[in-house]
C-alpha positions as CSV (number, residue, x, y, z in Angstrom):
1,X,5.9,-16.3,-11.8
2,X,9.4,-15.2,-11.5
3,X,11.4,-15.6,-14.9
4,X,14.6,-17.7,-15.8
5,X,17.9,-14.9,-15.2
6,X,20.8,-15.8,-16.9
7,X,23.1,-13.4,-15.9
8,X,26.6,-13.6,-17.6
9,X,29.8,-13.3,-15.0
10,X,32.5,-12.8,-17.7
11,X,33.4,-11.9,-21.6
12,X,32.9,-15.3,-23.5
13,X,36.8,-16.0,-24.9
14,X,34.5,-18.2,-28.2
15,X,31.6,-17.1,-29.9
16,X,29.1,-19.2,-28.5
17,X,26.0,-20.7,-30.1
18,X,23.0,-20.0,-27.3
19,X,20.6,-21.3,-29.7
20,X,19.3,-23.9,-26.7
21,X,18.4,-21.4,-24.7
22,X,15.1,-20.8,-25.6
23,X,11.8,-21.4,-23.6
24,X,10.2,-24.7,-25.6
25,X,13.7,-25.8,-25.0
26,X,14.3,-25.4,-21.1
27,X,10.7,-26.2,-20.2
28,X,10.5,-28.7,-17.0
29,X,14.7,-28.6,-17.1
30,X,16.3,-27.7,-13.7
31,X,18.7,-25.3,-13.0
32,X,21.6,-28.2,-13.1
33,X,20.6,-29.5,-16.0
34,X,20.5,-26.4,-17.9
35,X,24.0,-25.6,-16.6
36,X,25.4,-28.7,-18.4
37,X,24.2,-27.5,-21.7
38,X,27.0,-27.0,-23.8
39,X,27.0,-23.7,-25.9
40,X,30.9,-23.8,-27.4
41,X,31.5,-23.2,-30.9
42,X,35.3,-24.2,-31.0
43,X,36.8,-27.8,-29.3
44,X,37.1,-26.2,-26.1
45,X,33.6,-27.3,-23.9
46,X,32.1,-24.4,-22.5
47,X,28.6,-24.7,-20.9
48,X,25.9,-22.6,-19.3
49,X,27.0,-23.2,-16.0
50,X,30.5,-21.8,-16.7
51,X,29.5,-18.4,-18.6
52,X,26.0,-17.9,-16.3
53,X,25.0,-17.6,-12.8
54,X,21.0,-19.3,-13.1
55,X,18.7,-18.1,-11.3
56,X,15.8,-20.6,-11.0
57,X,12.1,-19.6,-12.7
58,X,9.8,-20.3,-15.3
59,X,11.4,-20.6,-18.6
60,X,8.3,-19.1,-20.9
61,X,10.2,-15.8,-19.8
62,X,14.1,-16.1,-20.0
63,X,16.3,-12.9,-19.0
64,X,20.1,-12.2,-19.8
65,X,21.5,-10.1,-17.4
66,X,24.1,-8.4,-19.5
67,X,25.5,-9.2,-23.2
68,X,28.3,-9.8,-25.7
69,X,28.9,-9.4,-29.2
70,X,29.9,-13.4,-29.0
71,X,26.3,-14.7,-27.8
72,X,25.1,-15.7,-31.1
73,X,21.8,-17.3,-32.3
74,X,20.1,-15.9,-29.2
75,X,16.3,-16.8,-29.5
76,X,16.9,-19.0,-32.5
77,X,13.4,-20.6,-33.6
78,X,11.8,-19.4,-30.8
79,X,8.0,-20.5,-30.7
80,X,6.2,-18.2,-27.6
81,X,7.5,-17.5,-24.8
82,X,9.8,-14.0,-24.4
83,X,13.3,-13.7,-24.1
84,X,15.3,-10.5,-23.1
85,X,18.3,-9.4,-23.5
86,X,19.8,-6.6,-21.0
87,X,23.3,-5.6,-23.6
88,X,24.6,-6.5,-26.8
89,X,23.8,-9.9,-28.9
90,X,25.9,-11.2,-31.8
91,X,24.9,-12.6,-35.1
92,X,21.3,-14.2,-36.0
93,X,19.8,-12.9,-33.0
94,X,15.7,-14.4,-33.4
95,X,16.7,-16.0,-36.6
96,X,13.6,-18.5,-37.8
97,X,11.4,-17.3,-34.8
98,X,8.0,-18.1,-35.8
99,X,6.1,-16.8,-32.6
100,X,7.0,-14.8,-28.9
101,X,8.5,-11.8,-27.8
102,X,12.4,-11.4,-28.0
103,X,13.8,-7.6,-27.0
104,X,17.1,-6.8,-27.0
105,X,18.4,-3.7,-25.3
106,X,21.6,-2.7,-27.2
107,X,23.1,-3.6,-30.6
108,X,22.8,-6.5,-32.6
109,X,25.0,-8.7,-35.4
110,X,24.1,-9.0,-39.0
111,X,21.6,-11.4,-39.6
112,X,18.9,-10.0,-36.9
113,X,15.3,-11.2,-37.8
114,X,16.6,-13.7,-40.6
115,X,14.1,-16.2,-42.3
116,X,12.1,-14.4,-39.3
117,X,8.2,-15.8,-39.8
118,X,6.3,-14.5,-36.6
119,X,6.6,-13.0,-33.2
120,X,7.9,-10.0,-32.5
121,X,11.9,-8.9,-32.8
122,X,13.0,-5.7,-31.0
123,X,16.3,-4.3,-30.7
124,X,16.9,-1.2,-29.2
125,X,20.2,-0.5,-30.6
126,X,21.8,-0.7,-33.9
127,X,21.9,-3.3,-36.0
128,X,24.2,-4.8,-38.6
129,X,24.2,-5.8,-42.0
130,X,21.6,-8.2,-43.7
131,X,18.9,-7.3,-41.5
132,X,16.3,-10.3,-42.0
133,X,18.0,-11.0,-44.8
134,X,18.7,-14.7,-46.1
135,X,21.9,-16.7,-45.0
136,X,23.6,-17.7,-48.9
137,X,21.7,-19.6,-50.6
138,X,18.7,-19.5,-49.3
139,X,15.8,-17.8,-51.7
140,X,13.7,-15.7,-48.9
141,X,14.3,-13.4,-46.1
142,X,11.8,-11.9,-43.7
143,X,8.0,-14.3,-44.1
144,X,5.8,-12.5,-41.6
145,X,5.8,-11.2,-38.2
146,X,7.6,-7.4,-36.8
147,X,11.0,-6.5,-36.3
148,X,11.9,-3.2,-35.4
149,X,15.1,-1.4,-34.7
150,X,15.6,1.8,-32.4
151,X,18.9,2.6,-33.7
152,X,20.4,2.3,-37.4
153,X,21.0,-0.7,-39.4
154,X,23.4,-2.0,-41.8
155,X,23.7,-2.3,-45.5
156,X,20.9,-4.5,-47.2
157,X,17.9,-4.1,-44.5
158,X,14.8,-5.9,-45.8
159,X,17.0,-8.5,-48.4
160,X,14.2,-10.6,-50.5
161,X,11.9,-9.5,-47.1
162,X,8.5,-11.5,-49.1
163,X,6.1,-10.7,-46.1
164,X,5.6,-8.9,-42.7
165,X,7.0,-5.2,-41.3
166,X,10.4,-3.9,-40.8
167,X,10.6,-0.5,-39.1
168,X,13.8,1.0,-38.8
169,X,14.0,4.3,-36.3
170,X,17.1,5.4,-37.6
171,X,19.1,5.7,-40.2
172,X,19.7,2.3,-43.0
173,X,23.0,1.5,-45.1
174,X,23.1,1.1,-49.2
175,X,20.3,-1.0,-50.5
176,X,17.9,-1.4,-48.2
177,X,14.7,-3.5,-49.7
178,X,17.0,-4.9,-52.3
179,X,15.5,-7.6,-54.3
180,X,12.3,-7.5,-52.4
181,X,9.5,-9.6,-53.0
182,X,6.8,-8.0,-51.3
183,X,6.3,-6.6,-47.2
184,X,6.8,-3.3,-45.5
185,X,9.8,-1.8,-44.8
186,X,10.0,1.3,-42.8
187,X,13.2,3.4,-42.5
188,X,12.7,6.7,-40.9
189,X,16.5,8.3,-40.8
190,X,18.7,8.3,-43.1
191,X,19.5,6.1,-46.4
192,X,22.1,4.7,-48.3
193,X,22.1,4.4,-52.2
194,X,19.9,2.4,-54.3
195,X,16.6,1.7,-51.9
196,X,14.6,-0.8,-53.2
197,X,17.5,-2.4,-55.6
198,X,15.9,-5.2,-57.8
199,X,12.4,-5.3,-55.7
200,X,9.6,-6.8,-57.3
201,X,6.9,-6.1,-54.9
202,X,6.2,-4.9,-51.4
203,X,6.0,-1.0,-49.9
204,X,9.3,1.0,-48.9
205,X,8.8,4.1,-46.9
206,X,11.2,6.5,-46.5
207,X,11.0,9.4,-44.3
208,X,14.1,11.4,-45.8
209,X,14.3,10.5,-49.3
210,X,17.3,9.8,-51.1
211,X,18.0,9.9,-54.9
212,X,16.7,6.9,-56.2
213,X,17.5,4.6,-59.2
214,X,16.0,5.8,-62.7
215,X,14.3,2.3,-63.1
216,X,11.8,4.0,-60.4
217,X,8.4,6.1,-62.4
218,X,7.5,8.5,-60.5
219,X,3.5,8.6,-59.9
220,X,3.1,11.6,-58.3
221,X,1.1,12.2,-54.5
222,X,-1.4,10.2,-53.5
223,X,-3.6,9.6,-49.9
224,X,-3.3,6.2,-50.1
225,X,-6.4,3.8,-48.3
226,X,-3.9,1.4,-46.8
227,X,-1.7,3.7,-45.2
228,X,-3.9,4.9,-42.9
229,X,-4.5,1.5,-41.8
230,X,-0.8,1.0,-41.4
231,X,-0.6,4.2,-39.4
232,X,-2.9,2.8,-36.9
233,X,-1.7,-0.8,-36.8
234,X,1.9,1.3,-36.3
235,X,1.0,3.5,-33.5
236,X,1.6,1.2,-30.4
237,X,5.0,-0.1,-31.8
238,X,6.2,3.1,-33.6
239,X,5.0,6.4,-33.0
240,X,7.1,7.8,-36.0
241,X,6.4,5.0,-38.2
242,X,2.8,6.1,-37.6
243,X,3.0,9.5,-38.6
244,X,5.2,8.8,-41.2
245,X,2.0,6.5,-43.2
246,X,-0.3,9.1,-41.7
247,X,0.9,12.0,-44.0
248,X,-0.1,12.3,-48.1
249,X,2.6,10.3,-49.6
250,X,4.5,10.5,-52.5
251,X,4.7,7.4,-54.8
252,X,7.2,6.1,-57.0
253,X,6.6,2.6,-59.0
254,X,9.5,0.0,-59.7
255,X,11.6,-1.6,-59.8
256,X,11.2,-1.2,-63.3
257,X,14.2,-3.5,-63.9
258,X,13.2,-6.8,-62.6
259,X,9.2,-7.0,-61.9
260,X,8.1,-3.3,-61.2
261,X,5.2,-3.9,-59.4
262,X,6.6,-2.5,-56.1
263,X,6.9,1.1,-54.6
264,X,8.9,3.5,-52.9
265,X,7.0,6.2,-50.9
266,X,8.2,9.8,-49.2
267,X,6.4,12.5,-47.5
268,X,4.8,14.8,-50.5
């Protein structure tokens, strides 16, 4: 079966909220009636029909045929299904998915992956601050499933992430892991100050180490059971992630100033 293009013909003039677009949603629509859907964020109606040119398929696979920083809530609570994006996506891109495929091919907003509880999240550019992080006010980031960067991301990658894997190819900003409660998080470039600010439990791995916080005990090298099995589970999605878990491993215990029962790891 062919898939559902969306091809964009022009830069929005509004953010717009694409948070409809999602397969569960256009299932058994036609092409008119998803070109009446109205995605304006602002007084001014702007609909699918007047941003996209739709090309007719099945909507368990939807494509966007180019990108904009304004397309916001892309794949928002997507259940199955995949959705691709051929450019850039703005904020909460896969935000709540619980299931499916969504792959974007350049940069993302802040927000990617947030409240994120299955499926799988790809984005093959950078990404911006709070990645899977919670919106205010809300007590839990990242719940389960993968979401994997190519590029860099922002400060606070992995915010209160309580379950599930972030891999991040290249470099992160200041405090990734902060305040979390327990997951993976995987940064193999670069990172900012203060990894793993306030976390309780979970695993950060860090390719390039950086100076960390003296609330951290350090607990010397260790060839650790688990990460072996993460080096495998890693492989298809992450070749460096892989190898990375695959090596003996340095561990360091905290934070010691809120729980402690988490760790930071580097290559011994």
């Amino acid at each position: 079966m062919k898939p559902l293009v969306l091809a964009l013909e022009q830069e929005p003039d509004q953010r717009l909220d694409l948070s409809p677009l999602s397969p569960h949603r256009l299932d058994g629509k036609s092409a008119k009636e998803i070109a009446e859907i109205e995605v304006q964020t602002t007084r001014e109606k702007v609909t699918v029909g007047d941003l996209f040119r739709i090309r007719p398929g099945d909507a368990q696979t939807i494509v966007f045929e180019g990108g904009s920083t304004r397309l916001d809530n892309v794949g928002l609570g997507l259940k199955g299904g995949e959705i691709i994006v051929e450019g850039d996506v703005g904020k909460c891109v896969g935000r709540s998915m619980s299931g499916g495929n969504l792959v974007v091919a350049g940069d993302a907003g802040p927000y990617a992956g947030s409240a994120l509880s299955g499926g799988r999240l790809e984005i093959g550019g950078n990404a911006g601050d709070f990645l899977g992080g919670p919106l205010e006010g809300e007590l839990e980031g990242v719940t389960g499933g993968l979401l994997i960067v190519r590029g860099d991301a922002g400060a606070r990658a992995g915010d209160r992430l309580r379950r599930g894997t972030l891999v991040i190819e290249g470099s992160a900003g200041d405090y990734p892991g902060s305040r979390m409660i327990a997951g993976t998080l995987v940064v193999l470039g670069a990172t900012g100050v203060l990894p793993g600010y306030l976390m309780r439990r979970g695993t950060i791995a860090l390719a390039n180490p950086p100076e960390l916080a003296p609330t951290f005990l350090d607990c010397g090298a260790h060839e650790l059971a688990f990460a072996s099995l993460s080096s495998r589970l890693l492989k298809p999605e992450s070749r460096g992630a892989a190898k990375l878990f695959s090596s003996l491993l340095h561990r360091f215990a905290g934070d010691s100033a809120a729980l402690g029962k988490g760790e930071i790891l580097f290559p011994a």
